[in-house]
C-alpha positions, 0 to 999 in steps of 0.5 A, a space after each residue: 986321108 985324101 979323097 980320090 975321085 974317079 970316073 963313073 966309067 970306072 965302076 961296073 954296071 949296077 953299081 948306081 942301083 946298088 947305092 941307091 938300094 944303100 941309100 934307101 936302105 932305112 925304109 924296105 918300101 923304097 926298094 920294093 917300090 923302086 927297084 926296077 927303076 933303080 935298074 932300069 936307071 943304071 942299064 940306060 946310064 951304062 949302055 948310053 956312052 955319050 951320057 956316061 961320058 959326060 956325067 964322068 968329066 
């Protein structure tokens, strides 16, 4: 199985909440606790071109 790498661009909004939310899954707290930021993380990273740009070369 080879690995294929894409760019962060190609995947919907709310995707890096939604990994962080799998990644936090074991403790409930965590989500409670960091949802909103989770989001507030992935709506700045989204919304904001030039970051997203770079972070996906």
């Amino acid at each position: 199985m080879d690995i294929v790498f894409k760019k962060i661009t190609e995947f919907p909004r709310g995707s890096l909440a939604s990994l962080l939310k799998d990644g936090y899954s074991f403790e409930p707290k965590f989500e409670r606790d960091f949802h909103k930021q989770w989001q507030e993380f992935d709506d700045f990273f989204m919304i904001t071109p030039v970051l997203r740009n770079s972070a996906a070369l």
